[in-house]
DRENLUM-420451 format. One record per residue (C-alpha): residue number from 1; y, x, z. Coordinates in nm, 2 decimals. Example, Ala and Ser with C-alpha at 12.3 -4.5 7.8 and 13.67 -1.06 7.14 Angstrom:
BEGIN
<atom i="1" v="-0.45" u="1.23" w="0.78"/>
<atom i="2" v="-0.11" u="1.37" w="0.71"/>
// end
This chain:
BEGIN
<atom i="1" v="-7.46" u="-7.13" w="2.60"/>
<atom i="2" v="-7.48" u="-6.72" w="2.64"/>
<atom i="3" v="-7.42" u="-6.74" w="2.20"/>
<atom i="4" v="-7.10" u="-6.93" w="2.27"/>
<atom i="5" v="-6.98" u="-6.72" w="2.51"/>
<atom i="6" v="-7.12" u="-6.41" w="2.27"/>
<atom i="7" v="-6.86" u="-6.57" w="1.98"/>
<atom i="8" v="-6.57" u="-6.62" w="2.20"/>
<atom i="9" v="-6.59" u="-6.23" w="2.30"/>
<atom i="10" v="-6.61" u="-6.14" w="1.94"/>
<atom i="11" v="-6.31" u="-6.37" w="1.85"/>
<atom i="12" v="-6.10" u="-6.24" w="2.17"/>
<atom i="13" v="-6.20" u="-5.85" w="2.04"/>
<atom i="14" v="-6.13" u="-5.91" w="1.65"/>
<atom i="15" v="-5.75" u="-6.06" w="1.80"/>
<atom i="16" v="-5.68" u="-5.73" w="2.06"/>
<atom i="17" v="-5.82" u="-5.54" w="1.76"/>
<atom i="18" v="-5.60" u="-5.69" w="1.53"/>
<atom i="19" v="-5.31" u="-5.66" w="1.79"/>
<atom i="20" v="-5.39" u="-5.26" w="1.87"/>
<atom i="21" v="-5.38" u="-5.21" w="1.49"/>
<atom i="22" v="-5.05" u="-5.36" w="1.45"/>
<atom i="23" v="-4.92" u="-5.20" w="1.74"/>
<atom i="24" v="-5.04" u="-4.89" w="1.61"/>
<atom i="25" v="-4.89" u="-4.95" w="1.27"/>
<atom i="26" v="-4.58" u="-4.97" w="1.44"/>
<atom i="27" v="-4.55" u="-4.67" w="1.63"/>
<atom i="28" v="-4.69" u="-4.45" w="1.31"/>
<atom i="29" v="-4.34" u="-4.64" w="1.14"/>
<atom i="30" v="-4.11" u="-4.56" w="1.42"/>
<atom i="31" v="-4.21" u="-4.21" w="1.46"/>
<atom i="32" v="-4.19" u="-4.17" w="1.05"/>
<atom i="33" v="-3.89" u="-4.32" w="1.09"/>
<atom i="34" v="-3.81" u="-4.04" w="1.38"/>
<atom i="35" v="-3.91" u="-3.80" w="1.18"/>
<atom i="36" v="-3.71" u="-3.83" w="0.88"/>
<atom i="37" v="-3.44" u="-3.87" w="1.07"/>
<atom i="38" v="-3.48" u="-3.50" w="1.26"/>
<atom i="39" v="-3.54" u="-3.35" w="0.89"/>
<atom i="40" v="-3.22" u="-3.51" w="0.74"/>
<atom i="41" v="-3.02" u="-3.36" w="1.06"/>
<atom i="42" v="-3.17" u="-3.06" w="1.00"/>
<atom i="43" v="-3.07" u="-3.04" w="0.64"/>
<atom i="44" v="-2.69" u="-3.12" w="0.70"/>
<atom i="45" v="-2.69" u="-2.84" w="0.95"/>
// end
């Protein structure tokens, strides 16, 4: 019983882990994205 319960955990965490990473992939592409966007302004100016 308590090692079924133990392997539903570790599935749930492996999913938010999964989640956070891709989440977190995100936000490092939108604030490249930001980013390059500042520098090209810059360079026009």
């Amino acid at each position: 019983m308590s090692d079924a319960m133990g392997e539903k955990q570790k599935v749930v965490l492996t999913a938010l882990e999964r989640k956070a990473d891709s989440d977190l992939n995100e936000i490092k592409a939108r604030t490249t994205r930001v980013r390059t966007r500042k520098s090209s302004e810059q360079d026009c100016q």
